[in-house]
C-alpha positions in Angstrom: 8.3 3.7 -18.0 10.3 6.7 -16.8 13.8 5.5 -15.6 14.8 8.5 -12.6 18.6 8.6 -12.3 18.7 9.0 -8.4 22.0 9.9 -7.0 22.8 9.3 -3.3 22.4 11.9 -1.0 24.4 12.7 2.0 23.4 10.9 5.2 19.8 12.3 6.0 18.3 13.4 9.3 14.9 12.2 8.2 12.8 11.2 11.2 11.0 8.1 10.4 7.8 6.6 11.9 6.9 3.1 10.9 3.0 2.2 11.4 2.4 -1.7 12.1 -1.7 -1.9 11.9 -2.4 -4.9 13.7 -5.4 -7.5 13.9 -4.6 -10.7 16.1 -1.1 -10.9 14.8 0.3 -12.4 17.7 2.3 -15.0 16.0 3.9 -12.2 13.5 5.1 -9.7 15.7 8.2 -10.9 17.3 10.2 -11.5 13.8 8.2 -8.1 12.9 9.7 -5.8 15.9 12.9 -7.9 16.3 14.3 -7.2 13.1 12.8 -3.3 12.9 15.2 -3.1 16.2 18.2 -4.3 14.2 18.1 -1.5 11.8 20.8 0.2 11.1 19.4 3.6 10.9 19.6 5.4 14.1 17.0 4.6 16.5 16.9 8.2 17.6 15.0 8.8 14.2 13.0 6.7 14.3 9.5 5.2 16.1 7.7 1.9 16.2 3.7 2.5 16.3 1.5 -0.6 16.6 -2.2 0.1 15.5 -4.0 -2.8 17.8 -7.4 -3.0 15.6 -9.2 -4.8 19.0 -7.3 -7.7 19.1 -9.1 -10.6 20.8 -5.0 -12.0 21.3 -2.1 -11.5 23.4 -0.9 -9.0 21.0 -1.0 -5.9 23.1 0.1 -7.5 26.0 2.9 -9.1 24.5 3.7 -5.6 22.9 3.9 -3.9 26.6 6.3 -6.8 28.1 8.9 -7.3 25.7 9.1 -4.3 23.3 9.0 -0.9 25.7 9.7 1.6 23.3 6.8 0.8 20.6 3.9 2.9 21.1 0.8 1.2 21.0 -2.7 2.7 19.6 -5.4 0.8 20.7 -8.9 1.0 18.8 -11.9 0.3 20.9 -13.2 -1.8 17.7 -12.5 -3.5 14.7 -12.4 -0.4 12.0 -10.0 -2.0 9.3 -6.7 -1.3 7.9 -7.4 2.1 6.2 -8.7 3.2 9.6 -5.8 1.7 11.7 -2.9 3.5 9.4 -4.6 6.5 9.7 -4.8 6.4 13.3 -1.1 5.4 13.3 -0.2 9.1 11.2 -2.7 10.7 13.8 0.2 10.0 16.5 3.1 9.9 14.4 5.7 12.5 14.9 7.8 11.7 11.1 8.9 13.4 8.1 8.2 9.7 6.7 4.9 7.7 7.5 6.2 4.4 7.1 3.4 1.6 6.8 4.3 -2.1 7.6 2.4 -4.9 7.5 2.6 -7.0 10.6 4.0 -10.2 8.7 6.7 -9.1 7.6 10.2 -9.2 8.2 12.8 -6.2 7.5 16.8 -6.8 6.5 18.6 -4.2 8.4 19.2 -1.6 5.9 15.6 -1.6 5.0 14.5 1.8 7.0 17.7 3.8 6.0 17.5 2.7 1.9 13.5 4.2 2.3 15.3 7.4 4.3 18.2 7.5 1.4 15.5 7.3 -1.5 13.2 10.2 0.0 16.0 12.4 1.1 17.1 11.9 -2.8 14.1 12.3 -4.5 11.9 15.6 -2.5 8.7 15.1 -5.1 8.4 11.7 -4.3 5.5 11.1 -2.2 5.6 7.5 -2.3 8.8 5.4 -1.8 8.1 1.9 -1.9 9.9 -1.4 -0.7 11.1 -4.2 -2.2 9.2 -7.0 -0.9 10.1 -10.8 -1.6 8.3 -13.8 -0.3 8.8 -14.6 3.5 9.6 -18.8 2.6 11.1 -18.3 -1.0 13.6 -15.3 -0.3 14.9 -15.2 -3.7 11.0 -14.9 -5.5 9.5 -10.9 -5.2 6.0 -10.1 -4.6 6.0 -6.9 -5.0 8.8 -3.9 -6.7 6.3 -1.1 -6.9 2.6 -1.0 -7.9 1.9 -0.8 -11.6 -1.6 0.6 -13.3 -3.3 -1.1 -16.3 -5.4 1.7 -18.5 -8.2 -1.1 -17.5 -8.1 0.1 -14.2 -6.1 -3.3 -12.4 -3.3 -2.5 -10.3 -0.9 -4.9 -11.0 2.1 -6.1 -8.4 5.2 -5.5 -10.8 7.6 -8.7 -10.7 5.2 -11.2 -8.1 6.4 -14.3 -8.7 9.1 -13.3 -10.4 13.0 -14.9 -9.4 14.5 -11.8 -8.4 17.8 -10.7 -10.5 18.1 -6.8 -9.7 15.6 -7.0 -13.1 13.3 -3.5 -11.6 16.3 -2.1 -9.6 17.2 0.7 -12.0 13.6 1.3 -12.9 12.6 3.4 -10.4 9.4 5.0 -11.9 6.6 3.6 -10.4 2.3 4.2 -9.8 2.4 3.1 -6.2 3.7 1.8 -3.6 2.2 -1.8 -1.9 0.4 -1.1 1.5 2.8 -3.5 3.0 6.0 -2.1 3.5 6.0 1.8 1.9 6.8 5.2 3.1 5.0 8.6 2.7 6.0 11.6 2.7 4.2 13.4 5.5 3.0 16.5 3.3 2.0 14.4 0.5 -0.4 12.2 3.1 -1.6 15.2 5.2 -2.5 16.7 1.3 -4.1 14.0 0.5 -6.0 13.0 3.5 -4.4 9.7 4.2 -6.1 6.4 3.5 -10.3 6.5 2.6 -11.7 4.4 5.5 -14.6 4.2 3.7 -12.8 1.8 1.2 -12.5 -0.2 4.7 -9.3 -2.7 3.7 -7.7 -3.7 0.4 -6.5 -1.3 -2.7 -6.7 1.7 0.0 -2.9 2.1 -1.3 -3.8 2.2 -4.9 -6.5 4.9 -4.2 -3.7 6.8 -2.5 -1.4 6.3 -5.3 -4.5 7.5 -7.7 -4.8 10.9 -5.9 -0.7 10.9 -5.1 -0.5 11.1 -8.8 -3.4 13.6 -9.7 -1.6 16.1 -7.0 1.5 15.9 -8.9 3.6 13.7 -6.8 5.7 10.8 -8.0 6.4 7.4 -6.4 9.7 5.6 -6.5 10.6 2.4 -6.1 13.5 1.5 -3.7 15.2 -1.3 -4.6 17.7 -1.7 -1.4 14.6 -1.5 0.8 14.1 -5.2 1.3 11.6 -7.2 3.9 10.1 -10.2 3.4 6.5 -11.1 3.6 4.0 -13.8 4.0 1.4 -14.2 1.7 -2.1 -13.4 2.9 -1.0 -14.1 6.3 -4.2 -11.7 7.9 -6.2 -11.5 5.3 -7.3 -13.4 2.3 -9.7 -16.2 1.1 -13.2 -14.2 0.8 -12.3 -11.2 3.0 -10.2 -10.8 0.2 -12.1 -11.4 -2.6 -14.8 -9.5 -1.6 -13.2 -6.3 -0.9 -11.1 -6.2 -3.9 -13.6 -7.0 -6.0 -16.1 -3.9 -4.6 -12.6 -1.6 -4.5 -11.3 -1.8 -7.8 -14.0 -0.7 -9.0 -15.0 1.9 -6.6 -11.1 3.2 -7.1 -11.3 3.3 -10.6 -14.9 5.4 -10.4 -14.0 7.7 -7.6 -10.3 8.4 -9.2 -9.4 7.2 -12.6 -10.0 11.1 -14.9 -12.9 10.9 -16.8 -11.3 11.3 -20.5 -9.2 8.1 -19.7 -12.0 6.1 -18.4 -14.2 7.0 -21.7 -10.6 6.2 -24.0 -10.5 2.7 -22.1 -13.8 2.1 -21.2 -13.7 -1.4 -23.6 -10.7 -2.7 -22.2 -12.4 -1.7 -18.4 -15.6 -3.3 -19.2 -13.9 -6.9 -20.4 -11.0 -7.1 -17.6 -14.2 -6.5 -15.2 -16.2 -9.2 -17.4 -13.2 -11.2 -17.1 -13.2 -11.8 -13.8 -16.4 -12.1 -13.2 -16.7 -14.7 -15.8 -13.3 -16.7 -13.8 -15.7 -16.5 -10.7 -18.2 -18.1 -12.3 -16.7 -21.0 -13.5 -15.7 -21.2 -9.9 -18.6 -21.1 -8.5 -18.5 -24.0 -5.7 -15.5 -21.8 -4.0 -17.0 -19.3 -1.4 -13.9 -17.0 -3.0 -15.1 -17.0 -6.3 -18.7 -16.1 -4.9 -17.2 -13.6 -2.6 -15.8 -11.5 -5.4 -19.0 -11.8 -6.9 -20.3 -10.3 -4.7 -17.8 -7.5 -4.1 -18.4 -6.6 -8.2 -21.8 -6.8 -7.6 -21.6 -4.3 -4.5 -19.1 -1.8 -6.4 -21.5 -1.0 -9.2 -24.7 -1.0 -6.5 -22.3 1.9 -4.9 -21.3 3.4 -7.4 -23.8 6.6 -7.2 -22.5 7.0 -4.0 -18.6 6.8 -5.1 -19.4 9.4 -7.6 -20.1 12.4 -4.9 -16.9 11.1 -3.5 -15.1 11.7 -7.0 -16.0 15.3 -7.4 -14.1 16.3 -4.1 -10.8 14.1 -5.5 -10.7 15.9 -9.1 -11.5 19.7 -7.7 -7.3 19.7 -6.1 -6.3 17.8 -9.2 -3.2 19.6 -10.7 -1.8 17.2 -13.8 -3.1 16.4 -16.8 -4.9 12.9 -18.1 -1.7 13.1 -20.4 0.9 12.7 -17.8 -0.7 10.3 -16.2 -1.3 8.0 -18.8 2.4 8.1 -19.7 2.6 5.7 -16.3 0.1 3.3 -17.6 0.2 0.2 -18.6 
């Protein structure tokens, strides 16, 4: 991949909003909003937004007595993650819309190496963090999202022991939903986050129609946080949704001359996993993504009207973009 040679830039004035969607997170929030109120960039640039997806916890009230300054959205019902991030932008006043997962936990200098990158690099649309696990601090989970020409977004480096091994590749597809910045003009030309896509791999359709606008994403490696694993998710809410979004993603985005080149290798990595499933079969997981594959290609007539409106603004060719595949 493309290796950008990013120098730093004088100290920015960047005003950053950071976007916490939220979904009975109680138990995460205090390590969350503690450490976001120990960064070092200045707290006059920057605002906490919790997205309370109607919480049946404590969260919001918890929110309201110790942590004044955060504003709080509050959804009058449970509308997902896509939904809850855009409602987050909807209020935001940044240059950067800065989405954080609510189980996770920021080193100091997280915020300002995101600010540094983006002040650096003005066609990136995506700066993403480096995110490591919350119990192994020295193992990553994610340094930038990575595309297969088979359609699977990949998590570049998870499980990885991390020995600066991405840091000066800075090229990237995407940035995970977890802990990654926008640019404010490349989300409001995009539209944000498809809510129809409900939760999971909203980020890599982002990335998908980031990339077809001509915007790059860059990966910033001093842009730490640590996160837990599947903390408010997982298990067959998981399975199910990523098994229906990949390949609703890869209909509604991936250009047509790429899908017909790689249509084989999509075909057997979708084969693939449903054959895994299978042999799993007594885990409700493994049935769940069943399901979910089952449900993307009963959709996918419907995903195809949504296709035509992505690849009418498209501005770079299938060539370019399949220079970032994998």
């Amino acid at each position: 991949m493309t290796t950008f040679n990013l120098q730093p830039s004088t100290f920015s004035r960047l005003r950053a909003s950071i976007i916490i969607p939220n979904y009975n997170g109680l138990r995460f929030l205090a390590p969350c909003l503690d450490a976001l109120a120990a960064q070092s960039y200045p707290q006059e640039l920057t605002e906490v937004i919790l997205v309370d997806d109607a919480s049946t916890d404590d969260s919001v009230p918890f929110v309201q007595a110790n942590y004044a300054h955060v504003k709080i959205v509050r959804l009058a019902r449970n509308s997902g993650l896509a939904a809850g991030c855009n409602a987050g932008a909807c209020v935001a006043s940044g240059d950067l819309l800065v989405m954080l997962n609510n189980d996770t936990e920021a080193e100091s200098g997280w915020l300002a190496a995101l600010v540094e990158m983006a002040a650096a690099h003005p066609k990136a649309g995506t700066i993403a963090s480096k995110m490591l696990l919350f119990d192994r601090r020295d193992t990553l989970h994610n340094a930038g999202d990575v595309m297969g020409v088979d359609g699977i977004p990949h998590n570049r480096g998870v499980w990885e022991v991390d020995r600066g091994q991405y840091d000066d590749d800075r090229a990237i597809f995407g940035g995970c939903g977890g802990g990654v910045a926008y640019r404010r003009e490349a989300w409001a030309q995009a539209g944000g986050f498809d809510e129809r896509l409900f939760m999971y791999l909203e980020d890599v359709d982002l990335a998908w129609r980031l990339q077809l606008l001509g915007w790059v994403a860059v990966f910033a490696p001093a842009a730490r946080l640590y996160h837990h694993l599947s903390a408010t998710g997982g298990g067959k809410l998981a399975s199910f949704y990523v098994g229906r979004n990949t390949i609703w993603v890869i209909a509604k985005d991936m250009p047509g001359d790429l899908i017909r080149r790689h249509f084989g290798r999509i075909v057997k990595a979708q084969a693939q996993i449903g054959r895994d499933a299978l042999r799993a079969w007594r885990g409700d997981a493994a049935r769940a993504r069943l399901r979910g594959q089952l449900a993307g290609v009963v959709g996918l007539p419907r995903v195809l009207g949504w296709r035509r409106a992505v690849h009418a603004t498209r501005t770079v060719d299938s060539a370019a973009l399949e220079r970032l595949l994998q």
